[in-house]
KEVEX-520777 format. One line per field, with one value per residue (C-alpha): y, z, x; residue number from 1; residue in one letter; chain. Coordinates in nm, 2 decimals, m for minus. Each point is the difference from the previous one (the first is absolute). Last residue first. Layout:
yy = (Y ...) $
zz = (Z ...) $
xx = (X ...) $
nr = (NUM ...) $
rest = (a ...) $
kette = (A ...) $
***
This chain:
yy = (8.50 m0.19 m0.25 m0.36 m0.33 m0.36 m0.32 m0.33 m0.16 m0.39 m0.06 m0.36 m0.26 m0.03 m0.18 0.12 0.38 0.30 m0.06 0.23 0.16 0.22 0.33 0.10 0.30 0.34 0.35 0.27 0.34 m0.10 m0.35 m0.07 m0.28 m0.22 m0.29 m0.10 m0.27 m0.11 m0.25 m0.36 m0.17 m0.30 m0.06 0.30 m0.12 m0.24 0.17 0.37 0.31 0.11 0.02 0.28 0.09 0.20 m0.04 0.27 0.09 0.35 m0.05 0.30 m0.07 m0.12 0.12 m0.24 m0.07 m0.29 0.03 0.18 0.09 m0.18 0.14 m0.28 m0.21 0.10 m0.26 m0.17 0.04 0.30 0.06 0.18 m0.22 m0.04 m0.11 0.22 m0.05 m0.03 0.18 m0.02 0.33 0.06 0.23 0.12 0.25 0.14 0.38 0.15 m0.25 m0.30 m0.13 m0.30 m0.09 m0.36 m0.04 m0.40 m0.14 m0.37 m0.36 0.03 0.24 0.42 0.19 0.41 0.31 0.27 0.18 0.27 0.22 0.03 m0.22 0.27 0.20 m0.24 m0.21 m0.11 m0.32 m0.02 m0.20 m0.35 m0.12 0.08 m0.29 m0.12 0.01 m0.24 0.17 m0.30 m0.32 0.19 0.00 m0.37 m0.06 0.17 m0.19 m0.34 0.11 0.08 m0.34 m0.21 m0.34 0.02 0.31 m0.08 m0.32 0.26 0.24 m0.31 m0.13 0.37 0.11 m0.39 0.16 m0.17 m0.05 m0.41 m0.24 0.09 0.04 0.16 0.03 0.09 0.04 0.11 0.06 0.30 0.26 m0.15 0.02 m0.22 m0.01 m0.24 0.11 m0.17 0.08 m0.26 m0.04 0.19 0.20 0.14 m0.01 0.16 0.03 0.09 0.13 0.22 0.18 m0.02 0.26 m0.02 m0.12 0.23 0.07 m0.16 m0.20 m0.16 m0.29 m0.12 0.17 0.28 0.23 0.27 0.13 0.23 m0.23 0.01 0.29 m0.03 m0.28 m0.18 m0.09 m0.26 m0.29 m0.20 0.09 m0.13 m0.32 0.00 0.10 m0.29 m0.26 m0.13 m0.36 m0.11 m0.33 m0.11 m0.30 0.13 0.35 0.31 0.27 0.27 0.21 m0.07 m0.40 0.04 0.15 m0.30 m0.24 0.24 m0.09 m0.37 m0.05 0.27 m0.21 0.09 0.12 0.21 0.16 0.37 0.22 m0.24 m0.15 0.33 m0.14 m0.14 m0.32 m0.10 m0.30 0.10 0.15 m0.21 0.13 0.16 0.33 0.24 m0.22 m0.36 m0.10 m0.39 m0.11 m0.23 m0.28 m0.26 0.19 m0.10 m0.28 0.19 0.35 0.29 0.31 0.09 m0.21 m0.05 m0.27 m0.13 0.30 m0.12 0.29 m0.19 m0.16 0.37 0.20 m0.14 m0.33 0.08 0.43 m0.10 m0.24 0.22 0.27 m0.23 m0.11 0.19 0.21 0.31 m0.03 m0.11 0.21 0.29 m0.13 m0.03 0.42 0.09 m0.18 0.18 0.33 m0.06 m0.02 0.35 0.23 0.32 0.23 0.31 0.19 m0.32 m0.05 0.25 m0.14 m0.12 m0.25 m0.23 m0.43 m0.01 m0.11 m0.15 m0.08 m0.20 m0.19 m0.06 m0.15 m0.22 0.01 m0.14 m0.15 0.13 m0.25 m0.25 0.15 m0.27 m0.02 0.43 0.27 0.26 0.31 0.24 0.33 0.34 0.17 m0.02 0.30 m0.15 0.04 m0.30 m0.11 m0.30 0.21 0.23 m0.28 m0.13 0.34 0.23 0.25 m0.13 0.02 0.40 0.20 0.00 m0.23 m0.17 m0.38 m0.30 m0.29 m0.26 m0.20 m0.16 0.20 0.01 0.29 0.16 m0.02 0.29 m0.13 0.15 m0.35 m0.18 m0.35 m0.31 0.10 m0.31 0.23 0.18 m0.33 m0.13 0.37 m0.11 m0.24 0.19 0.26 m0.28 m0.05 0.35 0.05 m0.28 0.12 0.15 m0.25 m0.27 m0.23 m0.27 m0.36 m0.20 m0.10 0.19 m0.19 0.15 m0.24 m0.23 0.01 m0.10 0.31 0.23 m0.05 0.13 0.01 0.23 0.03 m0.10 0.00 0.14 0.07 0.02 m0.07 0.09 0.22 0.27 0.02 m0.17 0.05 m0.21 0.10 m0.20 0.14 m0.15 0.08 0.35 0.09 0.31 m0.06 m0.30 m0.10 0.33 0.01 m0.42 0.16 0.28 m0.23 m0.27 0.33 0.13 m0.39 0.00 0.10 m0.38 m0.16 m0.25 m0.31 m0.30 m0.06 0.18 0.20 m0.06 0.25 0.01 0.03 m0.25 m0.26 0.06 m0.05 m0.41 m0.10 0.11 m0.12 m0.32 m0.06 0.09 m0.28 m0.24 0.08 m0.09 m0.28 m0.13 0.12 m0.24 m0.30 0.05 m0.01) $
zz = (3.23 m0.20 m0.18 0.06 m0.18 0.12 m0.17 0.21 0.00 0.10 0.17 0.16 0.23 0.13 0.27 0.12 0.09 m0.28 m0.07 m0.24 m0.08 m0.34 m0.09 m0.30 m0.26 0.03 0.09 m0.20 m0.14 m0.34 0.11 0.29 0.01 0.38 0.08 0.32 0.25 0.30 0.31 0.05 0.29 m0.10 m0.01 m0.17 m0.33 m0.20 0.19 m0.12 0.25 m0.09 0.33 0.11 0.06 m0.18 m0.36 m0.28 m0.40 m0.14 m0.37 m0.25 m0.10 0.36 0.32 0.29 0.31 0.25 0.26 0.04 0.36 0.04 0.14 0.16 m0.14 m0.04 0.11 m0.22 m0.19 0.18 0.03 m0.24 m0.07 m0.37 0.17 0.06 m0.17 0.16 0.10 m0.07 0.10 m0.12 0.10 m0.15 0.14 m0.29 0.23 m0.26 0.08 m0.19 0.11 m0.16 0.07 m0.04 m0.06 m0.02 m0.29 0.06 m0.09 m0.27 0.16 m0.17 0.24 0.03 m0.04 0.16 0.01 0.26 m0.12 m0.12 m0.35 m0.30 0.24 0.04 0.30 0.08 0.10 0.19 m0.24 0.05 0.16 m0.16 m0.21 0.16 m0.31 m0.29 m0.20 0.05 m0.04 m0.30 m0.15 0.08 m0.18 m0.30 m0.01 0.03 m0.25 m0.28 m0.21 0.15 0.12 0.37 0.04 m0.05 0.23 0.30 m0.09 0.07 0.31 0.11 m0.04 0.08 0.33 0.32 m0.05 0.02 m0.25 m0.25 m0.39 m0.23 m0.35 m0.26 m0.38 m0.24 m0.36 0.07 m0.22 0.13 0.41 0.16 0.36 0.20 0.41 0.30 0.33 0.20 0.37 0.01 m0.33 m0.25 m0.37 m0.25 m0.37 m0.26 m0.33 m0.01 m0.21 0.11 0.08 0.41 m0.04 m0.31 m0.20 0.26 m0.04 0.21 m0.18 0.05 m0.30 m0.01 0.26 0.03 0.24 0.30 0.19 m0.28 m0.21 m0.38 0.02 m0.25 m0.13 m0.30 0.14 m0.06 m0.30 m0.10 0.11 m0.20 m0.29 0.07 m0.02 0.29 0.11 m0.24 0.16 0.22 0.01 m0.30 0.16 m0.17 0.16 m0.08 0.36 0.09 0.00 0.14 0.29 0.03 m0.02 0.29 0.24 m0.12 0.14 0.33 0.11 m0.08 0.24 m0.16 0.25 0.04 m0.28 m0.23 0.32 0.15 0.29 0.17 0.15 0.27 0.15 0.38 0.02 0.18 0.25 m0.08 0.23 m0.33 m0.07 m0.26 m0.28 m0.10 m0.35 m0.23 m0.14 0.22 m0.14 m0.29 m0.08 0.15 m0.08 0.12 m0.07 m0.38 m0.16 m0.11 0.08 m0.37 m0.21 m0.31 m0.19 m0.11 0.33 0.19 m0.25 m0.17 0.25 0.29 m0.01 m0.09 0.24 0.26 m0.10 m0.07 m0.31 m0.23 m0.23 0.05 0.36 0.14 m0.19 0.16 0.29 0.01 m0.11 0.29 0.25 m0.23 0.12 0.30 0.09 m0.07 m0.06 m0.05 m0.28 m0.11 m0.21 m0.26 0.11 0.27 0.38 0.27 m0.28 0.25 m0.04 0.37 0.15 m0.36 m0.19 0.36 0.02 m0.40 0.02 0.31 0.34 0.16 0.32 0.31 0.33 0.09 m0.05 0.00 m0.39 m0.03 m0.20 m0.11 m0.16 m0.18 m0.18 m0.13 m0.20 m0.37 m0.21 m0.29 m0.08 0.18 m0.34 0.03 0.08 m0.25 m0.29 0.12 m0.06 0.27 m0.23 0.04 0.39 m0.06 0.27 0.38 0.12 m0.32 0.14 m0.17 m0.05 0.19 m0.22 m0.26 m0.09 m0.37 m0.12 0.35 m0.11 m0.28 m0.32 m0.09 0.10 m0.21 0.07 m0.16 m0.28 m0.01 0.12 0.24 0.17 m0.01 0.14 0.29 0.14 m0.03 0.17 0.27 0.00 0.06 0.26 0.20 0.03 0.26 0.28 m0.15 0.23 0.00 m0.16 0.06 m0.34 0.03 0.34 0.34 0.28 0.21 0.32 0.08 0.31 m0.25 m0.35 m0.30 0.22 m0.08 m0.34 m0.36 m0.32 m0.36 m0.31 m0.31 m0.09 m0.44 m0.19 m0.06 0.38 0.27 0.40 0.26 0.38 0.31 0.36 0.30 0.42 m0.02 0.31 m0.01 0.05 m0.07 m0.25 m0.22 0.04 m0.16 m0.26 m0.03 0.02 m0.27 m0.22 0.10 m0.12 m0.32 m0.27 0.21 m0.26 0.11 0.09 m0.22 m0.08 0.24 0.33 0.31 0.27 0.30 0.27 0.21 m0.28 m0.07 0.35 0.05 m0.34 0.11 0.41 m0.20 m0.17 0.29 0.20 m0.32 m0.01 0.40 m0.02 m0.31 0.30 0.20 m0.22 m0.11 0.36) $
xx = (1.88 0.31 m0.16 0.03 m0.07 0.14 m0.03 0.04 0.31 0.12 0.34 m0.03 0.09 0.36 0.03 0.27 m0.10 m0.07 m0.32 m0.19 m0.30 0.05 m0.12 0.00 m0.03 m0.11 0.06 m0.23 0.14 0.00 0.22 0.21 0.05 m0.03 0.20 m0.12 0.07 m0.19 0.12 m0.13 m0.12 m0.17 m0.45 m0.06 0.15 m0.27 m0.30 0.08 0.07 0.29 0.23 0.24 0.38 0.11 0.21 0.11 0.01 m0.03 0.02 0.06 0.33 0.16 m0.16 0.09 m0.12 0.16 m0.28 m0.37 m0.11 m0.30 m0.36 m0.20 m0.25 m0.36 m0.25 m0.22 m0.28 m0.16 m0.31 m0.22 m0.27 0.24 0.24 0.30 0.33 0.32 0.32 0.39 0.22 0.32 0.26 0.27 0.28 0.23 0.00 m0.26 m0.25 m0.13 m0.31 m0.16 m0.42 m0.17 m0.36 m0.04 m0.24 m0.01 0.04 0.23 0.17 m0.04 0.19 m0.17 0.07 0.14 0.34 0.12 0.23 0.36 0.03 0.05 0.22 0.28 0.03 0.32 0.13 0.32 0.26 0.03 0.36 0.28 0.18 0.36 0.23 0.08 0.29 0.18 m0.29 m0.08 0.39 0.02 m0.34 0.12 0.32 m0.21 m0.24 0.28 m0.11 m0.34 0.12 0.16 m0.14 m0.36 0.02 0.20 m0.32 m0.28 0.16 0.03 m0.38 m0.16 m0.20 m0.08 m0.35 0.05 m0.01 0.20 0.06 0.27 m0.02 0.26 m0.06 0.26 m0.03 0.24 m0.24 m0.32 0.12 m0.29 m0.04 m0.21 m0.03 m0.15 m0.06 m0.26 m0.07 m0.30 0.01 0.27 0.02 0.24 m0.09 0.28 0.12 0.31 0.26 0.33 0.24 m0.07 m0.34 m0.11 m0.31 m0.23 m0.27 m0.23 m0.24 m0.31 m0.16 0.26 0.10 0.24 0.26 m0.01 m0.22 m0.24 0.04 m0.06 m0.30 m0.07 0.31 0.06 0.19 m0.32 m0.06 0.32 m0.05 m0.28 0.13 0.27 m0.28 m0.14 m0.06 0.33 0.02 0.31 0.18 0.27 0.06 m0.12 0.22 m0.25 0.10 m0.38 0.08 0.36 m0.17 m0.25 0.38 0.09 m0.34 m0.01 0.40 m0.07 m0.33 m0.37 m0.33 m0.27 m0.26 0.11 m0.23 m0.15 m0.12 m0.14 m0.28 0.31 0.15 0.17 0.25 0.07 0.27 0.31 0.18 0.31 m0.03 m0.03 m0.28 0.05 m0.09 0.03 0.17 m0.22 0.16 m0.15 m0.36 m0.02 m0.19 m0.29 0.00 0.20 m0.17 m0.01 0.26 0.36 0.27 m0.11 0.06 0.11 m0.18 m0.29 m0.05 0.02 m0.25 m0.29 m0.07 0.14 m0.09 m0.38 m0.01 0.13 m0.28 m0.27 m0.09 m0.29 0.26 m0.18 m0.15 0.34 0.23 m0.21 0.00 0.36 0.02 m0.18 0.17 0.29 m0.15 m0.12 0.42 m0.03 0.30 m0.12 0.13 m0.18 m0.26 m0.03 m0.35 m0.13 0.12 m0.18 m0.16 m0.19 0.04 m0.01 m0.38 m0.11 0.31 0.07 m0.34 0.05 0.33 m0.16 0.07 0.35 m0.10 m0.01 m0.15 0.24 0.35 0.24 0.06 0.10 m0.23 0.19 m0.16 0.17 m0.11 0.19 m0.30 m0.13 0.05 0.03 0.42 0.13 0.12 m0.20 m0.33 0.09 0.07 m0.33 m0.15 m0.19 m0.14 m0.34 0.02 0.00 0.19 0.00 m0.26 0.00 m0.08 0.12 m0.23 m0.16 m0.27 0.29 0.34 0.10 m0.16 0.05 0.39 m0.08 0.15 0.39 0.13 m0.24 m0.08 m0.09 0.22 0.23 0.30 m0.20 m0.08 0.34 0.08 m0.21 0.23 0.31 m0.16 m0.08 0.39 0.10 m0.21 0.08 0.35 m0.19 m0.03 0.29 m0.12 0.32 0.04 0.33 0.11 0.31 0.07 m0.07 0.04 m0.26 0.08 m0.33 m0.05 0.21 m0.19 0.15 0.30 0.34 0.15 m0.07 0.16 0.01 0.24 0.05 m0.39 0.00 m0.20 0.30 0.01 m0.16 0.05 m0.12 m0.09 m0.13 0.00 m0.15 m0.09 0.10 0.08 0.18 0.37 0.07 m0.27 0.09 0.34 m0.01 m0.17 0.29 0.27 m0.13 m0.05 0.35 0.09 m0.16 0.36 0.13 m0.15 m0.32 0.05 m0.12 m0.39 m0.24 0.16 m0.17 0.15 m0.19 0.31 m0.20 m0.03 0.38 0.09 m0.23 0.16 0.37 m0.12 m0.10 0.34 0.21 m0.21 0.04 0.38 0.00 m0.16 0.29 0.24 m0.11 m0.07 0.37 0.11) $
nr = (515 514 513 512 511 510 509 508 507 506 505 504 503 502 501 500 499 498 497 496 495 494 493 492 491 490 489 488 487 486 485 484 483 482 481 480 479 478 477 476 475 474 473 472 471 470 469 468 467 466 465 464 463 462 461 460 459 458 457 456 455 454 453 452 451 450 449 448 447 446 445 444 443 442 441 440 439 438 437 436 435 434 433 432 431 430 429 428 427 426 425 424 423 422 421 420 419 418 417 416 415 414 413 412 411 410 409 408 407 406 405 404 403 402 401 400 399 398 397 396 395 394 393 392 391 390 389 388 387 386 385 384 383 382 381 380 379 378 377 376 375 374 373 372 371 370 369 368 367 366 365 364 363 362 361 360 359 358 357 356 355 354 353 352 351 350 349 348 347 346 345 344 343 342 341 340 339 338 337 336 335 334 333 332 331 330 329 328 327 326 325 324 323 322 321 320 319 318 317 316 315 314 313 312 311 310 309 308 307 306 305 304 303 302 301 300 299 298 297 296 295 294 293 292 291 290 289 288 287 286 285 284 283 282 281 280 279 278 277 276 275 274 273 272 271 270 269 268 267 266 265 264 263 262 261 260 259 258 257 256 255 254 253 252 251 250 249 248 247 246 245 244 243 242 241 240 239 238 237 236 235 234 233 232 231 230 229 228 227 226 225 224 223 222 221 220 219 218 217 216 215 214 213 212 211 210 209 208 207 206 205 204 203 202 201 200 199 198 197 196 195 194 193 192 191 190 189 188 187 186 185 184 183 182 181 180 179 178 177 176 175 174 173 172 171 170 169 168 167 166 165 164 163 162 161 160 159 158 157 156 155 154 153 152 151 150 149 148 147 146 145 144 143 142 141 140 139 138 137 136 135 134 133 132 131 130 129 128 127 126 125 124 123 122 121 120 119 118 117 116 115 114 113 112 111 110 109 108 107 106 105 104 103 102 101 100 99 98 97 96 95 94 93 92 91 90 89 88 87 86 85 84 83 82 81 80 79 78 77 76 75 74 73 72 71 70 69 68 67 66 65 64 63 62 61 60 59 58 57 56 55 54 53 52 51 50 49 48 47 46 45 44 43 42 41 40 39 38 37 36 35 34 33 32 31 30 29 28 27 26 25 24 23 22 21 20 19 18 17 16 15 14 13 12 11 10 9 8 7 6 5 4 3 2 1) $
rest = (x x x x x x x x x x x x x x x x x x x x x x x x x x x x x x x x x x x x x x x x x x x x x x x x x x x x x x x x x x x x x x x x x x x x x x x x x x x x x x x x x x x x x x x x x x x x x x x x x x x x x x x x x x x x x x x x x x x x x x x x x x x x x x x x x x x x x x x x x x x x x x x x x x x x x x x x x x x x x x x x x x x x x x x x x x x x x x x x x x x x x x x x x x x x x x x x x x x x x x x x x x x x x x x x x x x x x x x x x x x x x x x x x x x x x x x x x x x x x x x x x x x x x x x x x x x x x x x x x x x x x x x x x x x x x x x x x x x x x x x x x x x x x x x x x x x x x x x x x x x x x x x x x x x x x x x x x x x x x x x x x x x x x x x x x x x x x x x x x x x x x x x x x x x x x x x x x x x x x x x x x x x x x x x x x x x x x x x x x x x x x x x x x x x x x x x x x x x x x x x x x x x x x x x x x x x x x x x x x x x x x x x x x x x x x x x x x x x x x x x x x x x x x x x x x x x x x x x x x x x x x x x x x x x x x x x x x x x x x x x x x x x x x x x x x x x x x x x x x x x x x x x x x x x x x x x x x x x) $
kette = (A A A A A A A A A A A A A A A A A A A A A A A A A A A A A A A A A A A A A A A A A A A A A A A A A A A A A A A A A A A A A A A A A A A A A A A A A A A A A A A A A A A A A A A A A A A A A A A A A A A A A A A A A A A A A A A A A A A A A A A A A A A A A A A A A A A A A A A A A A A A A A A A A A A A A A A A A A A A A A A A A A A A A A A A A A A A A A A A A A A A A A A A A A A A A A A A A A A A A A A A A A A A A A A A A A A A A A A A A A A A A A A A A A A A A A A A A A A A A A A A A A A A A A A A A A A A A A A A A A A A A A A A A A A A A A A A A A A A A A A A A A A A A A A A A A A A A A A A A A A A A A A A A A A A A A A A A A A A A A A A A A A A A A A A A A A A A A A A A A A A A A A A A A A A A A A A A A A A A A A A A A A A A A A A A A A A A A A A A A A A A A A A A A A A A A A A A A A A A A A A A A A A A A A A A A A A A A A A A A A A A A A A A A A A A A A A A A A A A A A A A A A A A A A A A A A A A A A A A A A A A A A A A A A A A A A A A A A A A A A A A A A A A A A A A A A A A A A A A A A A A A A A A A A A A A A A A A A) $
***
C-alpha cells in the first residue's frame, strides 16, 4: 500500500514536471508576483493562438532586473525550453548595438561622425547617383539619412551555391545613393553593413570580434554575440516559419545590420547600460555624452517619429517618452524599449514572426504609471480601419514617363504611365548591343499594384524581373518608391521575394522624366 501510493506521488510528480515544461514557463530565482500574470496570459496567447514557438521577456527599472521569465520551447523538436538565458536573433535590435560599437570608436577619435563614410570605406565606395556621395556622413548613414536604399539579403546553411559576397562586392553592385543626403528617410539595412565594415577597417578586428571584445564582455554580456559561435550554441533558440518548421540557420551580407544574437537578462542589463544605470560588472564603454549622442535625432520623420543613431524615438508612448528598436525577420520579432523618465527597460524576444505587440504593452502596463488606463481607453475607441484609399493621380504625375533602371549589371530603359483615371502601368525593356540587336527580350506590360502618392513619393509594385546575375535566377516582383524632384521622378527600385524563403529586397536607381 505505502509503496503504492509513494508511485503514485512520483507519477503526480513527473506529469507536474512533465506540465510545466509544456506550459513553457521558466521563471529564474523565486516566483514572480502575481502584478506579471496578464503578461504570463498574453505570451502564453501568443503560442496558443498563433504559433509562436518561444517567448522570453525581462523588465528593469531604476538599474535593477525585477522581473524576467520564459515561456514556450527554445527548441521544439529537443524540447528544450525558453529560459532567460536562452539566446534569440534580435534582427534589428542589431542596430542599436553596432551603433554602440562604433561610438567607442568616435569616443577615442578614430572616427568622426560628421566625416564622409567613403573616408572610411576601402576600394568600394558609395555611389552619388542621386546627390553628392561626399555628403553621405556616417552619422547619416546611421541615422538612415544618406540616401542609401532598403536592402536584405539572406543567405540560408542548406543552400549549396549563394554565399554572402564580400562588404566591398555589395558597396559595389548596391551601395547607390537613390536619395540626396539628408533629403529623406530610408531605412537601409546596407547601411549598418556599412557601418560594421567600417568598425572593421578602423579598428583592424573583425566585426564580431570587435563587438566581443570592446563591447558585450565589457558590459557583462556573456549570452551575447555576432552569429552563434561555438561554445554557444546549446543556448541558442531555433527559428521557425509561420508553419513551425525549422529555418534553416542564415546569414546576411548586413551583419551590423541583423546578425547579433543575446537573451532577455543581457538584452535589459544593455538597456540599463544606455539608460546610465552604471552597474558594478559593467565597464563605462561610452561616456554619457555619448549616450547622449546617440539619442540625438537625425532624422525628424522616420515612421512618424524620429531617429537617432540606432535609436527610434518617440516623444510619447501612451504618456511616456520612448526609446526603442524593434526587429523582425524569418522567424524572429523582437522588441527592446527604454522609457528614460520611468528608468524602466522592458524587452521581449521570439522566435517566430508572430509578433511581441501585446506581450510587450501588458509588460508596459504592469510597470509604467497611467499606461494601463490609457491602453484600456485605446483598445475602446479602437474601430475597424478603412481600407486604402483609391489612388489618384494628381496633375504633376499624368503622362507617360521614360527613363531608364540603372542594375548593377545593366542599363534597362524602363517607362511609367500614370493616367488620368489612377491606372499605372509599367513597362520594363532592355538595351541593345552595340551591333544593334537586341540584348534581351522586352518583358511584358504590368499593371501597377498597391499605389500610393504621399509627400511627393509615388511608390508601387508589378510584376517584372531586373535583369542582373545575383536576382534573375528567383521569381521576384518590383517595387518603386519614386520622388518627385524638379520635375524628374526618382529613387529605387527594389527586387523582392515575397514567398518563404525569403531571399532578398535589393534596389537599383531609377530616373524618369515625363516625355
Amino acid at each position: 500500500m505505502n509503496r503504492g501510493r509513494k508511485a503514485r506521488h512520483r507519477f503526480v510528480a513527473v506529469c507536474v514536471l512533465l506540465a510545466g515544461v509544456a506550459r513553457g514557463a521558466v521563471a529564474q530565482g523565486a516566483a514572480a508576483p502575481d502584478r506579471w500574470q496578464p503578461v504570463r496570459d498574453a505570451a502564453e496567447r501568443l503560442i496558443r493562438e498563433r504559433g509562436v514557438a518561444g517567448v522570453a521577456v525581462a523588465v528593469a527599472k531604476d538599474g535593477k532586473i525585477i522581473w524576467e521569465e520564459g515561456f514556450g520551447w527554445a527548441n521544439r523538436e529537443k524540447m528544450i525550453p525558453v529560459t532567460p538565458n536562452t539566446m534569440f536573433s534580435l534582427a534589428s535590435i542589431s542596430k542599436p548595438v553596432t551603433a554602440t560599437g562604433l561610438m567607442t570608436l568616435v569616443q577615442h577619435g578614430q572616427i568622426k561622425l560628421d566625416q564622409p563614410a567613403n573616408d572610411y570605406l576601402g576600394v568600394s565606395k558609395l555611389t552619388g547617383l542621386a546627390g553628392d556621395a561626399s555628403k553621405a556622413t556616417v552619422r547619416l548613414v546611421m541615422g538612415h539619412m544618406a540616401g542609401l536604399p532598403l536592402h536584405y539579403q539572406f543567405f540560408y546553411a542548406d543552400e549549396a551555391t549563394r554565399r554572402p559576397p564580400t562588404m566591398d562586392e555589395t558597396i559595389a553592385r548596391y551601395g547607390i545613393l537613390v536619395t540626396a543626403p539628408g533629403e529623406t528617410f530610408q531605412y537601409s539595412n546596407l547601411g549598418y553593413g556599412i557601418i560594421d565594415y567600417i568598425i572593421s577597417r578602423t579598428s583592424g578586428q573583425s566585426y564580431a570580434d570587435f563587438m566581443r571584445t570592446r563591447v558585450f564582455l565589457p558590459l557583462g554580456l556573456t549570452h551575447t554575440s555576432v552569429d552563434v559561435p561555438a561554445g554557444l550554441q546549446p543556448y541558442a533558440a531555433e527559428r521557425y516559419w509561420p508553419d513551425q518548421k525549422p529555418v534553416s540557420f542564415y546569414s546576411f551580407d548586413h551583419m551590423g545590420a541583423s546578425a547579433v544574437w543575446s537573451s532577455v537578462h543581457d538584452l535589459v542589463r544593455f538597456g540599463m547600460f544606455h539608460l546610465k544605470n552604471h552597474l558594478p560588472e559593467q565597464r563605462a564603454i561610452l561616456a554619457d555624452s555619448s549616450i547622449d549622442e546617440m539619442k540625438k535625432p537625425v532624422a525628424l520623420d522616420a515612421f512618424g517619429q524620429q531617429y537617432g543613431l540606432g535609436w527610434l524615438i518617440h516623444k510619447s508612448d501612451r504618456g511616456h517618452p520612448l526609446v526603442e528598436h524593434s526587429g523582425g525577420m524569418p522567424g524572429v520579432s523582437t522588441i527592446l524599449n527604454l522609457y528614460p523618465r520611468d528608468n524602466v527597460v522592458i524587452t521581449v524576444l521570439t522566435n517566430a514572426s508572430g509578433g511581441w505587440g501585446d506581450v510587450a504593452d501588458q509588460t508596459a502596463a504592469v510597470i509604467l504609471p497611467g499606461y494601463a488606463d490609457s491602453l484600456k481607453a485605446e483598445k475602446a475607441r479602437a474601430t475597424k480601419r478603412p481600407g486604402p484609399a483609391k489612388f489618384t493621380a494628381p496633375t504633376e504625375l499624368v503622362g507617360t514617363w521614360t527613363g531608364t533602371i540603372r542594375t548593377w549589371a545593366r542599363t534597362v530603359p524602363f517607362e511609367l504611365e500614370v493616367k488620368q483615371d489612377g491606372e499605372v502601368q509599367a513597362q520594363l525593356g532592355d538595351t541593345a548591343r552595340s551591333d544593334g540587336s537586341n540584348a534581351g527580350e522586352v518583358q511584358l506590360r504590368a499593371l501597377v499594384n498597391g499605389v500610393t502618392w504621399e509627400k511627393s513619393v509615388l511608390s508601387g509594385r508589378f510584376a517584372g524581373q531586373i535583369p542582373a546575375p545575383d536576382v534573375s535566377w528567383v521569381p521576384h516582383t518590383i517595387a518603386f518608391d519614386l520622388h518627385l524632384v524638379n520635375g524628374v521622378l526618382r529613387g529605387q527600385a527594389s527586387a523582392q521575394t515575397s514567398d518563404t524563403p525569403v531571399y532578398f529586397s535589393v534596389a537599383s536607381y531609377i530616373e524618369l522624366k515625363r516625355r
